[in-house]
C-alpha positions in Angstrom: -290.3 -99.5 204.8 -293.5 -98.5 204.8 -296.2 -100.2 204.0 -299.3 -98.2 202.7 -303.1 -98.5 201.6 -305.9 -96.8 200.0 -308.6 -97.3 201.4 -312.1 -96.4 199.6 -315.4 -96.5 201.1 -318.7 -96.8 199.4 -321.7 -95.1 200.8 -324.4 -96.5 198.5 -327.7 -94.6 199.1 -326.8 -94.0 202.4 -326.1 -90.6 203.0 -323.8 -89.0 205.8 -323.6 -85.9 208.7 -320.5 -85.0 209.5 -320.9 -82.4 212.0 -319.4 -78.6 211.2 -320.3 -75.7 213.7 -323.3 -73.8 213.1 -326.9 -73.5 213.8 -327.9 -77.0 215.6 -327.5 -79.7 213.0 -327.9 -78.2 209.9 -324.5 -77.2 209.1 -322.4 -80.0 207.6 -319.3 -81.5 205.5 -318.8 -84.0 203.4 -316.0 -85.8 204.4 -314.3 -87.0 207.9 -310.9 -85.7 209.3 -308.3 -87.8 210.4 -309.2 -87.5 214.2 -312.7 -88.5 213.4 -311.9 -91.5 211.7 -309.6 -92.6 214.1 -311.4 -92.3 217.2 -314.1 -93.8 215.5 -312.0 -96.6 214.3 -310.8 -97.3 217.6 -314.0 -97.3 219.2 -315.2 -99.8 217.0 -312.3 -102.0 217.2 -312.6 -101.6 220.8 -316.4 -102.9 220.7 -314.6 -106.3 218.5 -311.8 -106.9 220.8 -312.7 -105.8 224.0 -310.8 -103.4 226.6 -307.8 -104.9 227.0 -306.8 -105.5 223.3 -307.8 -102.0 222.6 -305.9 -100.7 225.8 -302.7 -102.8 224.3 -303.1 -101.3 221.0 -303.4 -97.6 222.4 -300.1 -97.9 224.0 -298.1 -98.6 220.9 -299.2 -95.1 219.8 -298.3 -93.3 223.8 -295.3 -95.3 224.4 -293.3 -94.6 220.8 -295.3 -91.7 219.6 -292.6 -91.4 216.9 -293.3 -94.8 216.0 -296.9 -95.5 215.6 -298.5 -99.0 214.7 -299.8 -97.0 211.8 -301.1 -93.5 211.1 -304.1 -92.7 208.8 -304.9 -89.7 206.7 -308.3 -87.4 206.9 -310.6 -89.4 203.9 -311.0 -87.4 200.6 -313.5 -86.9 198.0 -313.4 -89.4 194.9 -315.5 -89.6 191.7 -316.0 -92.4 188.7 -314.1 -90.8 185.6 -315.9 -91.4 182.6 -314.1 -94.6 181.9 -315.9 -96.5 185.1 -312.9 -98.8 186.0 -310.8 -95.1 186.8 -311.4 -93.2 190.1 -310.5 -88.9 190.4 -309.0 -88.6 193.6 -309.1 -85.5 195.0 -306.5 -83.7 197.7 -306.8 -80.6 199.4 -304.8 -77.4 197.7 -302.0 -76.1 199.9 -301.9 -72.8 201.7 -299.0 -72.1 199.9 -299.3 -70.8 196.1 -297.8 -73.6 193.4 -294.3 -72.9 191.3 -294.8 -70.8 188.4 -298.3 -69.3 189.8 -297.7 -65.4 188.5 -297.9 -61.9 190.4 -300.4 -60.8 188.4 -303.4 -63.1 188.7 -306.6 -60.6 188.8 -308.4 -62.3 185.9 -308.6 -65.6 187.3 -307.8 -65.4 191.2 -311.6 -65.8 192.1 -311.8 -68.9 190.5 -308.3 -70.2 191.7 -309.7 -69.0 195.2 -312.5 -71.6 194.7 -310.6 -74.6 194.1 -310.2 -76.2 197.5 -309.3 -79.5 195.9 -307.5 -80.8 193.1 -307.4 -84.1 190.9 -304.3 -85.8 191.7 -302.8 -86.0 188.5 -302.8 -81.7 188.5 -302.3 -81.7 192.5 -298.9 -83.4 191.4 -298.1 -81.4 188.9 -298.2 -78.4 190.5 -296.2 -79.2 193.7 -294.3 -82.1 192.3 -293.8 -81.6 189.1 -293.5 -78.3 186.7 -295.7 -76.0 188.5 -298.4 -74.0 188.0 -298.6 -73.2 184.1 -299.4 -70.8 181.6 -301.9 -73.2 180.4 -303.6 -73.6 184.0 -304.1 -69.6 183.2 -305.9 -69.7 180.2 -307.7 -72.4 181.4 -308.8 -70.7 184.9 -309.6 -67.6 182.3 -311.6 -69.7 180.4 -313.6 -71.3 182.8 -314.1 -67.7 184.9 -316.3 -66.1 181.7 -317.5 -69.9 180.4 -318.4 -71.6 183.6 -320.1 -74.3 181.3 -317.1 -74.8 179.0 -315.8 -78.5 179.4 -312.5 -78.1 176.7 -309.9 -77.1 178.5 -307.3 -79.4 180.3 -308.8 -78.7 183.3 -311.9 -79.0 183.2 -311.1 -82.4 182.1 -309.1 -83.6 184.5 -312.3 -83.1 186.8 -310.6 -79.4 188.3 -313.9 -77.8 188.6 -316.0 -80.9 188.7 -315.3 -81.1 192.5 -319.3 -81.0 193.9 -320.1 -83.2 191.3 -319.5 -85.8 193.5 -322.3 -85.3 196.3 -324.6 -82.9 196.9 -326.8 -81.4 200.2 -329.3 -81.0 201.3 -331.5 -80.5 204.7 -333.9 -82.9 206.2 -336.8 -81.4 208.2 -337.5 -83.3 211.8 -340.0 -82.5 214.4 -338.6 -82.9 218.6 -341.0 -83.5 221.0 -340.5 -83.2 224.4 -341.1 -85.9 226.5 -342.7 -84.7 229.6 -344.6 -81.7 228.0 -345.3 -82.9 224.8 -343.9 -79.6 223.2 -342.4 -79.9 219.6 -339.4 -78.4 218.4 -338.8 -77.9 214.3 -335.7 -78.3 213.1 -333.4 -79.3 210.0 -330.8 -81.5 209.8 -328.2 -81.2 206.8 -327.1 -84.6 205.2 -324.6 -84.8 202.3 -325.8 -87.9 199.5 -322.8 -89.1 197.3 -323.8 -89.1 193.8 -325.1 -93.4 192.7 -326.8 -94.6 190.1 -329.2 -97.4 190.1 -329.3 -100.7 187.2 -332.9 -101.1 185.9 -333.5 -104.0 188.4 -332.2 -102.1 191.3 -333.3 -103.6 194.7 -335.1 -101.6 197.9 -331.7 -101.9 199.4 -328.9 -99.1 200.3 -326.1 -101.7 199.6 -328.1 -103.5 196.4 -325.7 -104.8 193.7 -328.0 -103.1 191.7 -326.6 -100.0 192.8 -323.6 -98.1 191.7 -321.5 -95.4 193.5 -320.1 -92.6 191.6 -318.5 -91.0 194.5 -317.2 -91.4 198.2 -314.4 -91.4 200.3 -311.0 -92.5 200.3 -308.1 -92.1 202.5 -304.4 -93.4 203.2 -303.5 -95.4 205.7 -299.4 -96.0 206.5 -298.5 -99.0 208.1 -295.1 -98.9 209.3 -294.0 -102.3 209.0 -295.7 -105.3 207.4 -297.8 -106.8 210.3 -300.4 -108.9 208.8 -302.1 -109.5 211.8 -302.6 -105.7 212.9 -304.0 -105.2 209.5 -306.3 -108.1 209.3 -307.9 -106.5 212.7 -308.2 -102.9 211.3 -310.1 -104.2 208.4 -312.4 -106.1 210.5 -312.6 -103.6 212.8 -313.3 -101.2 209.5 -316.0 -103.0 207.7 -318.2 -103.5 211.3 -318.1 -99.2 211.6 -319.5 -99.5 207.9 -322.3 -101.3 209.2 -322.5 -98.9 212.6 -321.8 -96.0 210.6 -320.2 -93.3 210.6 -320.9 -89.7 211.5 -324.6 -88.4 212.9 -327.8 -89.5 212.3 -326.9 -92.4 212.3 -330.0 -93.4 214.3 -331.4 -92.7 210.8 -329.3 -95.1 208.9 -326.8 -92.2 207.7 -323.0 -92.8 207.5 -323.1 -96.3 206.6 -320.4 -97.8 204.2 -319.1 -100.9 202.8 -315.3 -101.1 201.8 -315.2 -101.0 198.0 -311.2 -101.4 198.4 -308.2 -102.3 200.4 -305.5 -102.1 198.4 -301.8 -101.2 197.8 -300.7 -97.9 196.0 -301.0 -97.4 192.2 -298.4 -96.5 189.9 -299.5 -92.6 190.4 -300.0 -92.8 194.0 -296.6 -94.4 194.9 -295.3 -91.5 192.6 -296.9 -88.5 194.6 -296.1 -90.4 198.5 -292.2 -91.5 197.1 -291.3 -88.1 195.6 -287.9 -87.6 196.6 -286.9 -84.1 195.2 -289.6 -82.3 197.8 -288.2 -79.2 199.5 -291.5 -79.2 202.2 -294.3 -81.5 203.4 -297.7 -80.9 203.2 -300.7 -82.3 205.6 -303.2 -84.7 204.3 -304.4 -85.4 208.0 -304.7 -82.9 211.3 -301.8 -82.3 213.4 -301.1 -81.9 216.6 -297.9 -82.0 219.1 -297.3 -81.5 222.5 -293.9 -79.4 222.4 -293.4 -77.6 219.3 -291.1 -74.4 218.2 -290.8 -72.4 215.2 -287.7 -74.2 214.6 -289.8 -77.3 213.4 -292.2 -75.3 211.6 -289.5 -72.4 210.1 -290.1 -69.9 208.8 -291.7 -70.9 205.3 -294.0 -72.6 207.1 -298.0 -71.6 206.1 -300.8 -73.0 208.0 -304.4 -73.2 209.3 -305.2 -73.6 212.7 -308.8 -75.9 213.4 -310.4 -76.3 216.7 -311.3 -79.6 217.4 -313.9 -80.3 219.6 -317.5 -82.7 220.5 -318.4 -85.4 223.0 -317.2 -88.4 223.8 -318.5 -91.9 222.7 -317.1 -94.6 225.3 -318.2 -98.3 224.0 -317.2 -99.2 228.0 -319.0 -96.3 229.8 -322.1 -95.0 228.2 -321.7 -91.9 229.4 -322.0 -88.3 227.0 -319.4 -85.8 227.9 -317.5 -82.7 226.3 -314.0 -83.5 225.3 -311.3 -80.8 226.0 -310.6 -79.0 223.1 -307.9 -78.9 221.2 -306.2 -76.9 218.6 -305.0 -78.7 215.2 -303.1 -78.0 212.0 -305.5 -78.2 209.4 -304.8 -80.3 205.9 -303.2 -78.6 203.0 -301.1 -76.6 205.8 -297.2 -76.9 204.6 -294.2 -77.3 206.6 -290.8 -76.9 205.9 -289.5 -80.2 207.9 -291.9 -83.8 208.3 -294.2 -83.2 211.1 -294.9 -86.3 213.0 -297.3 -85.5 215.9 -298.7 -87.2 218.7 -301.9 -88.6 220.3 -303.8 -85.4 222.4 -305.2 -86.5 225.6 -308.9 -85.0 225.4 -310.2 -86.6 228.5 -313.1 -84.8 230.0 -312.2 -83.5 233.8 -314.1 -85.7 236.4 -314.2 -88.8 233.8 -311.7 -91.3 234.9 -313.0 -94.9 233.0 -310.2 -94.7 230.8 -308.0 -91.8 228.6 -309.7 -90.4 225.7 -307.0 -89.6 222.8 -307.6 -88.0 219.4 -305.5 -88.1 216.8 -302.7 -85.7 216.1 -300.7 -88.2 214.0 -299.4 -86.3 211.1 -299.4 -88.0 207.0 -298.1 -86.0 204.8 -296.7 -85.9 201.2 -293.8 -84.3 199.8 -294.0 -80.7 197.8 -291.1 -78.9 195.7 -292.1 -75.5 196.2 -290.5 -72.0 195.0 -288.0 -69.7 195.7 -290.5 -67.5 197.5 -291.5 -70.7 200.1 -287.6 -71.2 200.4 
């Protein structure tokens, strides 16, 4: 049975760069996928343990790729409710429209178009419980002439209150060349969760004094109960929180502490144990070797991501393009349980050791309508 975790991280007054295509290094996200966090896991817990522990650990995941020593989702946004003790988790809406969501949706489909995530307790509700709801229309209505309005169900649950939880902006910084002395202007983009500070805050990013609102969370499945495994991930865990996490982080950007390790809630082991789902959707990437449209069929509906970067060996020192590689994006649904695989992205010529990314697949059970059938 499995055995899974939440996993939140606190970012303080540190803020993060997690690189998006664009211009240079201005264009950014605010959270990490699944294959970033994993690579970046393993590197870390390969700077703990050394080579050959780390080499041992990798071949768990390339011998029994259908039986992984654990699999971990892409993190997620979440935000302080107003009663401080309750966290808004927030998961990606699927590609697929939600039971009950009507034909005739031109006076709110803008504003349904704009919700790219949605508070659990509604996320479940729409694709594991009644559906999408006449309600959900007047409220969409409401909020699409009275942005401000804060009434209606959701706008309660924290539905539109999404980029409340960070916001960016762009750091200017000034190159200059080493053997020339030319300088280069240029703008980074940086994403700063939204904290709040007690009257005797300290200078600190990490100072008790300070309080996070927002940050990341994500899932991690283990398997089977391995105490030891575990007890080496979360060590391996807390030193990339002080390494960070992401760019910049030269700068001190993308460092984290871990604000919990725990074991579902009542509502979470509801949504990952829902046994009456017809399809599965992606909370991580997903990638595999060999696969048909027999294992997606024919209801499947999807987004396709290119994943690409440089490598970031703790053994060789050496800066080199990965292969690319084409993933499943999150919030893509399938009508069986995809399980995916490690992707060899070693760079040609570099033969240290393989360089994987993740194409382990989490996902959660749906119920979704006729029309998906």
């Amino acid at each position: 049975m499995s055995n899974w975790k939440l996993i939140r991280l606190n970012f303080g007054r540190s803020p993060v760069h997690f690189g998006e295509k664009g211009i240079g290094l201005e264009e950014t996200i605010e959270r990490v996928c699944s294959d970033t966090l994993f690579s970046a896991w393993i590197s870390a817990y390969a700077q703990i343990f050394g080579s050959d522990k780390v080499e041992g650990l990798l071949s768990r995941f390339t011998d029994s790729p259908a039986q992984p020593p654990f699999r971990v989702s892409s993190t997620f946004v979440y935000r302080r409710a107003k009663d401080p003790d309750r966290f808004i988790d927030y998961l990606p809406k699927l590609l697929e429209r939600p039971p009950g969501y009507p034909s005739d949706d031109l006076s709110f489909a803008k504003t349904y178009k704009k919700l790219h995530y949605l508070p659990l307790p509604v996320w479940q509700r729409w694709y594991q419980g009644s559906g999408f709801s006449t309600q959900d229309v007047a409220d969409l209505e409401t909020y699409t002439k009275y942005p401000d309005n804060e009434s209606t169900a959701l706008a309660r649950a924290g539905g539109f209150a999404y980029t409340e939880a960070f916001k960016s902006y762009s750091l200017p910084k000034v190159a200059v060349d080493r053997t020339h002395h030319a300088t280069n202007f240029f703008h980074t983009g940086l994403i700063q969760f939204a904290w709040k500070a007690a009257a005797n805050a300290g200078d600190d990013w990490d100072s008790a004094g300070v309080q996070n609102l927002a940050g990341l969370y994500f899932l991690l499945d283990l398997p089977t109960t391995d105490p030891e495994l575990e007890a080496d991930l979360h060590q391996a865990l807390a030193f990339l929180g002080e390494e960070g996490i992401g760019g910049e982080r030269s700068s001190g950007a993308g460092r984290f502490t871990i604000q919990a390790w725990e074991g579902l809630s009542a509502d979470w082991e509801a949504v990952v144990n829902f046994a009456k789902g017809s399809h599965h959707s992606l909370v991580s990437l997903f990638w595999q070797q060999d696969i048909n449209q027999s294992q997606l069929g024919d209801s499947a509906r999807y987004a396709i991501h290119e994943r690409g970067g440089w490598i970031a060996s703790p053994f060789s020192g050496q800066q080199l393009r990965r292969q690319k590689v084409q993933m499943f994006a999150e919030g893509s649904v399938f009508a069986h349980k995809p399980t995916g695989e490690l992707a060899n992205v070693t760079p040609h010529g570099f033969t240290r050791h393989a360089i994987y990314r993740s194409g382990l697949a989490v996902s959660l059970p749906v119920k979704l309508g006729a029309s998906s059938q």
